[in-house]
Structures are given as structure tokens and as C-alpha cells.
C-alpha positions as CSV (number, residue, x, y, z in Angstrom):
1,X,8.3,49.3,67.6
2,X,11.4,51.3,66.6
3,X,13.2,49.4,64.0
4,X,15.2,52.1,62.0
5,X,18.6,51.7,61.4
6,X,19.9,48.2,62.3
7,X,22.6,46.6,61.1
8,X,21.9,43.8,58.6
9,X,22.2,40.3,59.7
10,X,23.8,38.0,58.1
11,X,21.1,35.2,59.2
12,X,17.8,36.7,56.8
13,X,17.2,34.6,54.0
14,X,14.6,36.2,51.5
15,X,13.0,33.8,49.2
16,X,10.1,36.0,48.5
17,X,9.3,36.7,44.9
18,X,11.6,33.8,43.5
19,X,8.2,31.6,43.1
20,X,8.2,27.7,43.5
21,X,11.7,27.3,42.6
22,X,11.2,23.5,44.4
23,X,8.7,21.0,44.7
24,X,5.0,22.2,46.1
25,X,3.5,20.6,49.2
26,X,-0.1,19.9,49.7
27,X,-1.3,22.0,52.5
28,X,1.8,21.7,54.7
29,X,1.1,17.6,55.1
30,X,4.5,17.1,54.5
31,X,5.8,19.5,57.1
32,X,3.7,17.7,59.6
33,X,4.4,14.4,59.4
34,X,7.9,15.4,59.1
35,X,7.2,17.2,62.5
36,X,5.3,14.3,63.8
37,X,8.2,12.1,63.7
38,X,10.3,14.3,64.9
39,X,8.6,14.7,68.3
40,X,8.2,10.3,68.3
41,X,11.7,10.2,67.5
42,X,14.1,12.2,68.7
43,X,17.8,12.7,68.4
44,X,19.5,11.5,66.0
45,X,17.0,9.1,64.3
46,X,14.5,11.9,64.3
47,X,16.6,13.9,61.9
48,X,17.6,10.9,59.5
49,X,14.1,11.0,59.2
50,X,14.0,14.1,57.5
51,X,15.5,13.1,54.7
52,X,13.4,10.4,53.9
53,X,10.1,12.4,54.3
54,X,11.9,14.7,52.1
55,X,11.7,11.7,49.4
56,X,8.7,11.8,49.2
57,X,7.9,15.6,48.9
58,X,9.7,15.4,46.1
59,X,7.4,13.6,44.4
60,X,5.3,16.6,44.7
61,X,4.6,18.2,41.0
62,X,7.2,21.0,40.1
63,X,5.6,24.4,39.5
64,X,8.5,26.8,37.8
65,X,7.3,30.7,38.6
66,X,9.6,33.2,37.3
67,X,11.2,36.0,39.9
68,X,9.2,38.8,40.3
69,X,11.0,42.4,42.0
70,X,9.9,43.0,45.4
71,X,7.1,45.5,46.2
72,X,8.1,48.7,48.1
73,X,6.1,47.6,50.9
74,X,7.6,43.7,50.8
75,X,11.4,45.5,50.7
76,X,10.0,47.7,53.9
77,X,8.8,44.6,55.8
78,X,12.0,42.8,55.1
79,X,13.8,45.5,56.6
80,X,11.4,45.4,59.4
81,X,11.6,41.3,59.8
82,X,15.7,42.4,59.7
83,X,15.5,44.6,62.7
84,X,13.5,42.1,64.6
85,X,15.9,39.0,63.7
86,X,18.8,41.4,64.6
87,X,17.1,42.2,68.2
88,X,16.6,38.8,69.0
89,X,20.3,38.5,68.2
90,X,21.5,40.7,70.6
91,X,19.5,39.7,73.3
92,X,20.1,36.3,73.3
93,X,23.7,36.2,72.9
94,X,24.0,38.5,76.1
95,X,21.9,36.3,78.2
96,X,23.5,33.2,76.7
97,X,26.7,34.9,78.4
98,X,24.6,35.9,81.3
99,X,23.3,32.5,82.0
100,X,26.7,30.3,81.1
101,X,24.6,28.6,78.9
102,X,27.0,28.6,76.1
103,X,27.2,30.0,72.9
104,X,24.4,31.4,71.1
105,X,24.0,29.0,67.5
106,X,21.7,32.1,65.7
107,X,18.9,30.7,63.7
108,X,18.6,31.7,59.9
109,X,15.3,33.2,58.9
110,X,13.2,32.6,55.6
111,X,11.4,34.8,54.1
112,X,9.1,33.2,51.7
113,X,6.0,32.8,49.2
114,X,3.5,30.7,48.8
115,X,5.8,27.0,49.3
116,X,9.2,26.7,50.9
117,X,11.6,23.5,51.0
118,X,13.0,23.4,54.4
119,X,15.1,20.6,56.3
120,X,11.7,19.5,57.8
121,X,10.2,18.9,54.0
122,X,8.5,20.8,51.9
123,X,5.6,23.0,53.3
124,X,3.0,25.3,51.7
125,X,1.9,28.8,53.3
126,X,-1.1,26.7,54.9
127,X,1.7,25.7,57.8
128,X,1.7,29.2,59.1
129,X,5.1,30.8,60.7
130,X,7.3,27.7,61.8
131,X,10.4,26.4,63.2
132,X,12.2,23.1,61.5
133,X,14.6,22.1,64.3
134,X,16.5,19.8,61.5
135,X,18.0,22.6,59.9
136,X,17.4,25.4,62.9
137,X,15.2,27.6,60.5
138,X,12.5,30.2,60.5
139,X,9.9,30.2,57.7
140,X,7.5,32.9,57.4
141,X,5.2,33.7,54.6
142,X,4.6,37.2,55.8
143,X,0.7,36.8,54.4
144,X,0.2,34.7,57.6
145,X,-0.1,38.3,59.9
146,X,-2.8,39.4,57.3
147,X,-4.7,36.1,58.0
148,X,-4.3,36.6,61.8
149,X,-6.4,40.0,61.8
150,X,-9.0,38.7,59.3
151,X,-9.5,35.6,60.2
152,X,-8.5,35.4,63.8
153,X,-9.4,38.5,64.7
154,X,-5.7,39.4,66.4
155,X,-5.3,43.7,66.1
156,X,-2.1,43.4,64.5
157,X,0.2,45.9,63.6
158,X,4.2,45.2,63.7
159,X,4.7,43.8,67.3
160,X,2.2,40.9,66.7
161,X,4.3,40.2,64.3
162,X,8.1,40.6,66.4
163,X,6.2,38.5,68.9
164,X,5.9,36.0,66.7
165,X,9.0,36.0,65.5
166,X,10.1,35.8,69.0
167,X,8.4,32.6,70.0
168,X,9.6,30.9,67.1
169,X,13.1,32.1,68.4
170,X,12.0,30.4,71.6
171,X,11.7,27.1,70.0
172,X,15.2,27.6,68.5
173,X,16.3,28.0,72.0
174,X,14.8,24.7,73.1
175,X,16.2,22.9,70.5
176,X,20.1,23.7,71.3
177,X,19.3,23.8,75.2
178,X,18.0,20.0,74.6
179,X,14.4,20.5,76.2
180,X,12.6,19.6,72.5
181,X,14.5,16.7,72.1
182,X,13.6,15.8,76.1
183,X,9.4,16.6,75.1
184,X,10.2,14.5,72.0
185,X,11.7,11.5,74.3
186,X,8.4,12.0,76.6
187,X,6.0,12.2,74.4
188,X,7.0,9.2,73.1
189,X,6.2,7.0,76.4
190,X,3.1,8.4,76.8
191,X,-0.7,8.6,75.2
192,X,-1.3,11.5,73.0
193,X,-3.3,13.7,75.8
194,X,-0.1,13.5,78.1
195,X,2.1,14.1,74.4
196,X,-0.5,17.4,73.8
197,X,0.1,18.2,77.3
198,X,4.0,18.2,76.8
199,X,3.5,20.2,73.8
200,X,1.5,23.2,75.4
201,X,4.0,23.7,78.0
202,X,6.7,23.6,75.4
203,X,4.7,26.2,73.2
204,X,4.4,27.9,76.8
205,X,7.9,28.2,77.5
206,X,8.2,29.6,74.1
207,X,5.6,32.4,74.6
208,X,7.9,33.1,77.8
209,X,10.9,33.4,75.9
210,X,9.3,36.0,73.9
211,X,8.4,37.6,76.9
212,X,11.9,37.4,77.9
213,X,13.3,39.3,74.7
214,X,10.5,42.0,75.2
215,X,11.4,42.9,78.4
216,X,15.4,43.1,77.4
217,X,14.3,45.0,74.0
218,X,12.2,47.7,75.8
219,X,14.2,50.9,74.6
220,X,12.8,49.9,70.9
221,X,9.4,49.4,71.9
222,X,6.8,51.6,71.6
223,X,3.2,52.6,73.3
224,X,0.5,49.9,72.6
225,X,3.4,47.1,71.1
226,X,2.3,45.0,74.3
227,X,-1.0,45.2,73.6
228,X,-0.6,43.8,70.3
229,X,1.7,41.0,71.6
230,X,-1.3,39.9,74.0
231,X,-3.8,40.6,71.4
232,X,-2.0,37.9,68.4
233,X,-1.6,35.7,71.6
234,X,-4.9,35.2,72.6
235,X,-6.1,35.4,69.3
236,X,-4.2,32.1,68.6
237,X,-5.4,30.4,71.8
238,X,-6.6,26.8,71.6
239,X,-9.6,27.7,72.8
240,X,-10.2,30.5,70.6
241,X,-9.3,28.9,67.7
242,X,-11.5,25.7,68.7
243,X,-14.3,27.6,69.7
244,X,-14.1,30.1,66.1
245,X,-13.7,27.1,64.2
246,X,-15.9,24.0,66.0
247,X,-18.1,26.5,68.1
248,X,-16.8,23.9,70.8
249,X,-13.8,23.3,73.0
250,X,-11.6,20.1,73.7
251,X,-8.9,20.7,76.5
252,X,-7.6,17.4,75.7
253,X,-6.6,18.0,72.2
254,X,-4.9,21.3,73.3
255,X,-1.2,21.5,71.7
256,X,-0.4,25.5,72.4
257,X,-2.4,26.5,75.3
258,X,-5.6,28.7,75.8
259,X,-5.2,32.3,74.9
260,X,-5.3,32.9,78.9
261,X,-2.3,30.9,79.2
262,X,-0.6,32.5,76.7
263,X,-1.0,35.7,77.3
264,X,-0.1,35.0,80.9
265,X,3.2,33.0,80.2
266,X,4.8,36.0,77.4
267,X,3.8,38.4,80.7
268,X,5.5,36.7,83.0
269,X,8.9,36.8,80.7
270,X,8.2,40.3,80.1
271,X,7.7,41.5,83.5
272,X,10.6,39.2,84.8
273,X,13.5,39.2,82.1
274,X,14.0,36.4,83.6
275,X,14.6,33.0,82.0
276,X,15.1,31.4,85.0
277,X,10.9,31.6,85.6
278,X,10.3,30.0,82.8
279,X,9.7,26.5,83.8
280,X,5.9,25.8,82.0
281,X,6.9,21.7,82.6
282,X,6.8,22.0,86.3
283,X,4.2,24.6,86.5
284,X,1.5,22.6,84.1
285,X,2.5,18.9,84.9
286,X,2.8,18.6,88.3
């Protein structure tokens, strides 16, 4: 991906380096029960939940790490996560326009080490890249594209990780269109395979919504960046992940989709631009 010479946003938050200025969580538990309750209870009594789980992360013990300087290579990948944010930036607010759906509300993106406190609670680098729809944040802790090559065998390289980036945009863009709070609202009036069932076509849509930004970004991308796209999604297929971990597979407990579906929902935004085609509820539930 070409990625020289954006401007900087304004919505990058680099916490990298500063240590665990806050309170540590154990393993990301906090984060997802925080998340849990969310998606029980949406609206507004899903985010004066927050808070309270909040409460109780800060019981966590305080670690003080002194800040460190950046490495060359972590100032270079901050550049690079920059360009990406600033991409995502542009695309959307056009199609926002495009679409009359409004203004674009940017999300803020965190860069950070190790632990993070985040509207959602406190969460540890065990969560993975996530969004927290209480405060309309990324968090990254950018060791998480290291663990997707060695561990989940994904090829890498820098468009696994725009694409990413990208599908946690997409769940930004669920949250101020209303269709997370609708899943949350759903899932609460059902059994938890029909609740995992409304979460893979949510994580679906998001996939597309990368897709989407791909297709509209294609004057920065470069030969292979695709590949690598398809190659982090299908390395972090249900299935694949089930069957690496377990050696077995369990559609029902399914929350993201199988790397099949995944690779084929970011396709279909790339090779349509369309957000319009993006309707995983209809497609998977009916």
C-alpha cells in the first residue's frame, strides 16, 4: 500500500511507550463483559453501564512504567496507521455525502501497549484490535499483526493490517447508522445461537465495509495488498481458529464467520464500492 505523504489526522491517539499509566486488566475480562452488556443492553442503559464496569476495573492493581521514546520502526508504523486512519477518512465522509446518510462522526484511534483504559473498561493486549462503541474508539496494540502471522498463520504485511483497521471502522459505522444498537436489541430476545448468529452477520457487514473502503482507496494500493486482506481474513475465520485451537469445529458458537465467509463478504465490498450490497442480516438470516 502507498502511504507516503498524508496529511496528519487529528483523530490518532498514540499511547505507545507511556506504559500502564492506568489500572491493568486481567486478560481483557473486563473489556468483555463490558462488551457483553453492551450487546444485552442497548441504548442508553448499555452505556450507563460502562461506567460501572469501569468501577470495578479500577480495582485492578496499578502498575506505574515510566515513558520510553519510540523506536524508529514504532514512529514508521504510526505514520503508516496515520495514513490508513486518514484514508478511511476520506472515503467515508464522501460516501456519507454520497449516500445522504449524514455527517461522518470520525472515530479516534489508539495506539497502545500492553493495557489501555477505554470507555468500554480497561483491557489488556489479550483483547486483540477492538472497537468500544461507548466512547467510538479504536485500540490497537500493534503486536497483535505479529501474532496473526505466527500464530494464525495470516501472510501479513501492511494491508492485513489497513484491513483490519478497516473493519473496525466498519463497526464505527454501525454504531452511528443504529444497526449495533438494533443487533444489541435482537440479541437480547433471543437464545445465544440466534445472538452468535446476529453477531456474524454484523462482523460480516463489517468485513464488507472494508471491502467498501478498498475498492474507493484503489489508487493507493498496491500488487498483492488484496491478497493479504483475504489472507488475515481467513486466517481469522471461526473455523480456522476453532479447528487450530480445538482441532474441532462448532457452527453454533460462531460469532465472526468462517474464513469463507469472510473472505467472500470484504470481496463483494471491494468489487462493488457499493454499500448498498451490504446487507449480511438478510443474506444469513432469512
Amino acid at each position: 500500500m502507498k502511504w507516503q505523504g498524508r496529511r496528519k489526522s487529528g483523530n490518532l491517539e498514540d499511547q505507545r511507550g507511556m506504559g500502564n499509566k492506568g489500572k491493568l486488566a486481567a486478560g481483557g475480562g473486563v473489556i468483555a463483559v463490558v462488551v457483553i452488556l453492551l450487546q444485552l443492553f442497548g441504548g442508553e442503559t448499555g452505556q450507563q453501564l460502562a461506567p460501572i464496569i469501569e468501577q470495578v476495573a479500577n480495582s485492578q492493581t496499578t502498575q506505574q512504567v515510566e515513558q520510553r521514546d519510540l523506536t524508529s520502526q514504532e514512529v514508521e508504523m504510526g505514520n503508516f496507521m496515520n495514513a490508513v486512519l486518514v484514508d478511511t477518512e476520506d472515503v467515508w465522509n464522501r460516501l456519507f455525502r454520497e449516500y445522504n446518510l449524514g455527517d461522518y462522526k470520525e472515530p479516534k484511534l489508539v495506539l497502545f501497549t500492553d493495557a489501555v483504559s477505554t470507555g468500554c473498561g480497561n483491557a489488556s493486549a489479550a483483547s486483540g484490535p477492538f472497537y468500544c462503541p461507548a466512547d467510538q474508539k479504536l485500540y490497537m496494540d500493534m503486536s497483535f499483526f505479529d501474532e496473526l502471522k505466527t500464530r494464525f498463520g495470516a501472510k501479513g504485511g501492511d494491508f492485513a493490517i489497513a484491513y483490519v483497521t478497516a473493519h473496525e471502522v466498519g463497526h464505527h459505522i454501525q454504531t452511528i447508522l443504529g444497526t449495533s444498537n438494533k443487533v444489541r436489541q435482537l440479541q437480547s430476545q433471543t437464545n445465544q445461537t440466534g445472538a452468535n448468529k446476529l453477531s456474524v452477520a454484523q462482523e460480516l457487514q463489517a468485513d464488507f465495509y472494508a471491502g467498501v473502503w478498498a475498492h474507493h482507496n484503489k489508487e493507493y494500493l498496491q500488487e498483492g495488498d488484496i491478497e493479504e486482506a483475504l489472507s488475515a481474513a481467513n486466517a481469522v475465520g471461526d473455523d480456522a481458529i476453532q479447528k487450530r485451537m480445538s482441532g474441532s469445529v462448532n457452527s453454533d458458537s460462531f460469532t465472526h464467520g468462517t474464513s469463507e465467509q469472510r473472505m467472500e463478504w470484504f470481496m463483494k465490498g471491494y468489487n462493488t464500492g457499493d454499500i448498498r450490497n451490504g446487507d449480511t442480516f438478510s443474506a444469513l438470516l432469512n
